[in-house]
N, C-alpha and C positions, 0 to 999 in steps of 0.2 A: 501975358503970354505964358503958355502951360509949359513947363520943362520936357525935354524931350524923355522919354520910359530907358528905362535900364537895356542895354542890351541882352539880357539873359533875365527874365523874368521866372522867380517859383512860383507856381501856380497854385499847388496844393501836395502835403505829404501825407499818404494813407499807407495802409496796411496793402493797395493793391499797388504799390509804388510812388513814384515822385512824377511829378506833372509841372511841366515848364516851357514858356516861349521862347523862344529865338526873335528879336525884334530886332536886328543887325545882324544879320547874316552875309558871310562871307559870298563873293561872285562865281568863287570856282565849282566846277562840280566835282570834285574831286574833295570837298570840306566832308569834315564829318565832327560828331560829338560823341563825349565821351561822359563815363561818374567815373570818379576817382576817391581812393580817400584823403581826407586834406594832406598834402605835403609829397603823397607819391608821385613816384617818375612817369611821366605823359607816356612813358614806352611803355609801361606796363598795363596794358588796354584791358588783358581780360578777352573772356569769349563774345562774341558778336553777337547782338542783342540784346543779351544782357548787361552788357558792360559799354557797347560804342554802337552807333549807327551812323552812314552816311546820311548829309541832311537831303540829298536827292531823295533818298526813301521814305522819308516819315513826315510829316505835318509836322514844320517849325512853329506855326500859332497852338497848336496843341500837343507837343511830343512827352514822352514816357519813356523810363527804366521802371523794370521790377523794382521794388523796394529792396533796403539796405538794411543788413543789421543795424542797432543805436551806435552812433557816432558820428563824428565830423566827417562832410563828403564836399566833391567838388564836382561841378560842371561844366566841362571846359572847350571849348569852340575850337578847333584847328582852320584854320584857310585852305591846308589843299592833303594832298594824299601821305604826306608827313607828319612832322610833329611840330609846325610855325602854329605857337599858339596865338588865337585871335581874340578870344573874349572866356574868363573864366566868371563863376560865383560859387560862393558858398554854403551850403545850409548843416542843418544838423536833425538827425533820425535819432528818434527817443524810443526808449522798452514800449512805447505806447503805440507806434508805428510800424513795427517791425515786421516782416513779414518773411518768407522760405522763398528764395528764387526759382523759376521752373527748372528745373535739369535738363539740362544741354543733352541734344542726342548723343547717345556713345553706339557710333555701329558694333555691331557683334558679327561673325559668321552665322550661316547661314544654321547651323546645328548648333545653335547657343541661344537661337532665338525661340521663345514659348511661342505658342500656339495664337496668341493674342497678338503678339506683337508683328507674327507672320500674316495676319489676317488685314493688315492695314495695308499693305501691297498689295495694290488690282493685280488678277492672273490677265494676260491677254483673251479674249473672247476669238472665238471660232475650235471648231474640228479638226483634228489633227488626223483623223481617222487616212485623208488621200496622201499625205507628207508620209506616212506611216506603209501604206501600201506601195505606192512610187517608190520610195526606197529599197525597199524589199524587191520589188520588181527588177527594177533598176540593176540591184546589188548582184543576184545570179550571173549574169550576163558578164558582167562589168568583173566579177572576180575570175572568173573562168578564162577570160582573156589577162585577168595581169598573172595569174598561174603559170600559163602557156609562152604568154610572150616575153615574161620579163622572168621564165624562169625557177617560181618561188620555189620549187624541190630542191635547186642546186645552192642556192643564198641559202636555204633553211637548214640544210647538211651539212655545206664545205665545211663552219666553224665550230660546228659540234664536237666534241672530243680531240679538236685541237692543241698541240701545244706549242704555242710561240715561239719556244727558247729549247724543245727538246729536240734531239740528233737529228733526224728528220725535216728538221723543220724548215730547210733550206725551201726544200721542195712543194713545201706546203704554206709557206710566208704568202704569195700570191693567193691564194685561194681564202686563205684567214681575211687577209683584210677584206677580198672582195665580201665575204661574206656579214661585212659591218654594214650591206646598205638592206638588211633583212630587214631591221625594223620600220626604215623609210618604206620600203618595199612591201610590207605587210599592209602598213597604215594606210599605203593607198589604195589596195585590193581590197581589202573589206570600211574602205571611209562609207560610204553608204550604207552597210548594216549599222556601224557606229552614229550615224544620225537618226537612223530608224529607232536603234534603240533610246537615243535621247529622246525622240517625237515619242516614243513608247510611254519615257516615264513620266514626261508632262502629263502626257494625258492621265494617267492614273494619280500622278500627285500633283498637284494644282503648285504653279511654279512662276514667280513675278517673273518679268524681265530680265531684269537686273541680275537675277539668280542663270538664267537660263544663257545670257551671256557670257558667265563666268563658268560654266559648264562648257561651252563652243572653246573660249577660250585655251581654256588648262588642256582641252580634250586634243586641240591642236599642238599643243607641247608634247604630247606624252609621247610622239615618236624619237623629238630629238632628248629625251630622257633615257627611253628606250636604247635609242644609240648611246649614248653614254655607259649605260650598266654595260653591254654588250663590248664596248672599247676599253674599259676596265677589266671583265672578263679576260679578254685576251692578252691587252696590255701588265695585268697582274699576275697572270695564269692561273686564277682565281680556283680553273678543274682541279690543276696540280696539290694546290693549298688545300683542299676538302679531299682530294686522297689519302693528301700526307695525312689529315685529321685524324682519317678510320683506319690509319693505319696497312693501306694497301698499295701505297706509293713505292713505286723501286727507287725512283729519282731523289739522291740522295745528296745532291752536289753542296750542303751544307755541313755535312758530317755525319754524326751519329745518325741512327731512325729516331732515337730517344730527341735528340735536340729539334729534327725537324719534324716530329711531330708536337711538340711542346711549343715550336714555334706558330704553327701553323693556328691554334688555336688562339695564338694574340695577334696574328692576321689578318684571318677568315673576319673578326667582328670589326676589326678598324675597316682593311680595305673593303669590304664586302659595304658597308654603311654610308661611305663615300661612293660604290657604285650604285646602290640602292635607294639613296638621298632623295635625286631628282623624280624618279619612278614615283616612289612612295608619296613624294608633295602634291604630285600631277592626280596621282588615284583621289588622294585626300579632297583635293579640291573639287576632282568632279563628282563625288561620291557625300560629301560633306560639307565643303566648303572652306575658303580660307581668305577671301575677301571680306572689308566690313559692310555691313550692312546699311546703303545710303538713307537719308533723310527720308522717310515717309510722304509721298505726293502732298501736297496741301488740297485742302480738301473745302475749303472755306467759300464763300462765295463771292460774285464781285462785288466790291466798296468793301473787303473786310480789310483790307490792306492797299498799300500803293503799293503799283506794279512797276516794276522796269526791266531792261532785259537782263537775261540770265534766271527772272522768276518761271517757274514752273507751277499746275495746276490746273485743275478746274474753273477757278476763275480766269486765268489767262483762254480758257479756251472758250468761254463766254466772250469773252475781249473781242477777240477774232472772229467769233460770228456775227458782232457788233461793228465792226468795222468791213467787213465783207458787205455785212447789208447797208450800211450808209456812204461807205466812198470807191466800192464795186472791188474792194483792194485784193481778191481772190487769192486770200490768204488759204494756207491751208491749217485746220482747226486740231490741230497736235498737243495741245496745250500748255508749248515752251515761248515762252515770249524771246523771238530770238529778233535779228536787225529787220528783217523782212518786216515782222508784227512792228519793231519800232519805227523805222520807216514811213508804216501805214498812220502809226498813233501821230505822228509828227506832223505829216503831210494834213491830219484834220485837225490837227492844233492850228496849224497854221494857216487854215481855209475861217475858222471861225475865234482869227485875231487872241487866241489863247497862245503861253508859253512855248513855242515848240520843242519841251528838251523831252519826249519819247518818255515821258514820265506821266504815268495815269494816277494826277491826282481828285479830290474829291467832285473840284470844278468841269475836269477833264471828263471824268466817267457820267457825272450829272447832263452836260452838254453832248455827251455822248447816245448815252442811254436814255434822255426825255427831248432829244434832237426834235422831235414834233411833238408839242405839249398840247393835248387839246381841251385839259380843263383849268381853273383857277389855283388848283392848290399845287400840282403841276410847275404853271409859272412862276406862282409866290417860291416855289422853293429853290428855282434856276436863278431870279431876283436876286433871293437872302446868298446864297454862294456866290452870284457875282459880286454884288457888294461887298462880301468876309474880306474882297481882294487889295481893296481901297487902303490905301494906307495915307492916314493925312500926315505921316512927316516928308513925302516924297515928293510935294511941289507940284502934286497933281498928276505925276505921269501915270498914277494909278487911276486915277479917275478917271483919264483920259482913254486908257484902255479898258475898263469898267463898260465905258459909255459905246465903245466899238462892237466889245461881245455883245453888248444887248440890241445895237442895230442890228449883228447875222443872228439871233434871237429872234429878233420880230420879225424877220423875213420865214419864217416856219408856222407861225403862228396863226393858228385861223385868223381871215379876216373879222372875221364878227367877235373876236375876244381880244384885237390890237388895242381896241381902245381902253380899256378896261387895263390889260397889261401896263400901255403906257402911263395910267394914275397912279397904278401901284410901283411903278419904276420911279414917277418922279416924289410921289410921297415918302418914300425910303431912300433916294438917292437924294433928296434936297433938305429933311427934316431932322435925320440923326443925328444929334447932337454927338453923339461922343464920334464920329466920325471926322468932325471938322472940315465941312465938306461944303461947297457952296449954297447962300441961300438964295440964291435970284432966282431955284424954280418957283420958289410962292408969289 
């Protein structure tokens, strides 16, 4: 009787990494694995991918890290979304193996990014040309009336050459403050030129998403920014302080003109920067940017990766027109694998006796994607994946499910190529030896 394999098998160490099986893997899906250097803390995981993967994501019979500098490393199994270690081993990476890890994305703002790197974000397709006119249409009308009805003359006046705190000011305290709802009040009189000119600048400078989101955004702050400077203004008496500067101030309620003009000038730059802060981040951002720059779409096609949800891409939106056309699941084709899309992958896992965990692995997309095989090489390769599933230390349950996918298998199958199928099912499922699988098909 053969001893049963290592739970953690090395497979092989190259210069494009280390290559290893999981032969005992934990039940939860929440396990994941990790490389370590020999001796370090399990906490210390490192960046995602290159240092730990969930084993939901990756091929346990065949999985990979980037390669390591030379020295002692560790591969260590967890059971669930912490740190209960379940299975570790250890190897060793020599000057002769060594290889440069990929570099992890670091977002940038949106004006830090070259011209290359801008180029790997799709702009949205379509004409901005009707967004662009509607607007404008739109906007005449639409200001005219908040002018008229909400006033803007008397908001845009009352608080100009105000002062808070001078003699007067009994009289003119109501009218001050009303006059703080100028900048909400402006912002909503001209909102429609302000998108028009955003639809403006898309159009001339080619602008992902993600970019153009972060522009709607910040551009919706910039009113209560706007209040802010304006409530500083008044609450600081900020006119006053730039009089006393130039020297043309009577208001002297500090003393000398000498002191209060010498004060004003270590004023004006503090409080003036505090009123000035929010405005100035809000421009910055619509104008340049101040978000990091997300991860690049992936771009790869399907089978270059296992999918689950939360992926995004091209390939997920292959997925979805593959599942649309095989279980009618009227998915819509966005190319985010979200619960809907796993839902749909689950529901045909579990129509044709595969795993249902919403997880497309290689068996998954094969029985997906060659669902009706109508030649030989076709079958032989739906076959050799379902067999890879067989595991002879499991007492059969493998087998037994093996033998289930390939009954809803054959139900697809031309009638005139069943038989043919069926030879090469039990030639392969009855003869591998290193399988240890039964032989009473001969």
């Amino acid at each position: 009787m053969r001893d049963a394999p290592p739970a953690i098998e090395i497979l092989n160490i190259s210069k494009d990494g280390v290559r290893f099986r999981i032969n005992d893997r934990p039940s939860s899906n929440e396990s994941w694995v990790g490389i370590y250097p020999k001796g370090a803390d399990s906490r210390h995981h490192g960046d995602g991918a290159s240092r730990w993967r969930w084993l939901r994501d990756i091929d346990t019979n065949n999985a990979s890290f980037p390669s390591r500098p030379a020295g002692d490393y560790e591969i260590r199994v967890f059971s669930d979304g912490e740190y209960s270690e379940y299975q570790r081993v250890g190897f060793s990476v020599d000057a002769n193996s060594e290889a440069h890890l990929p570099l992890p994305h670091i977002g940038k703002p949106w004006h830090k990014l070259t011209k290359e790197e801008k180029a790997v974000y799709p702009v949205p397709e379509g004409s901005l040309s009707l967004p662009i006119m509607a607007s404008f249409l739109f906007g005449i009308p639409w200001f005219l009336f908040a002018y008229f009805v909400w006033a803007l003359d008397f908001l845009n006046t009352i608080w100009i050459g105000k002062c808070a705190y001078c003699a007067d000011a009994a009289s003119q305290n109501g009218e001050i403050w009303w006059g703080l709802l100028t900048p909400i009040a402006n912002f909503g009189a001209v909102m429609p030129f302000l998108l028009g000119f955003l639809f403006l600048w898309w159009s001339i400078f080619p602008t992902p998403e993600w970019r153009r989101n972060e522009m709607v955004g910040w551009l919706m702050g910039l009113p209560m920014a706007t209040f802010w400077f304006m409530l500083a203004l008044i609450s600081f008496d900020l006119l006053t302080w730039v009089e006393g500067s130039l020297g043309i101030s009577d208001n002297y309620q500090m003393g000398s003109r000498e002191l209060y003009w010498t004060f004003s000038w270590i004023a004006i730059p503090a409080v003036g920067w505090v009123a000035l802060a929010p405005t100035y981040y809000c421009l910055k951002a619509i104008f340049l940017g101040v978000n990091l720059s997300p991860p690049p779409r992936y771009e790869g096609e399907l089978g270059s990766r296992i999918l689950h949800e939360g992926n995004k891409g091209k390939d997920v939106s292959r997925l979805q027109e593959l599942l649309n056309k095989m279980s009618n699941s009227d998915l819509t084709v966005d190319g985010q694998f979200g619960s809907q899309t796993k839902a749909a992958l689950m529901d045909f896992e579990r129509k044709n006796s595969l795993d249902p965990d919403g997880v497309l692995d290689k068996l998954a997309l094969a029985m997906l994607d060659k669902s009706e095989p109508d030649t030989m090489d076709e079958i032989n390769e739906l076959i050799d994946l379902i067999i890879s599933i067989i595991d002879p230390y499991d007492k059969g349950e493998s087998r037994v499910r093996a033998e289930s996918i390939f009954d809803n298998l054959m139900k697809t199958i031309p009638f005139s190529m069943r038989t043919s199928a069926r030879m090469v099912w039990k030639e392969k499922f009855g003869v591998n030896p290193t399988l240890e699988v039964l032989q009473w098909w001969k």
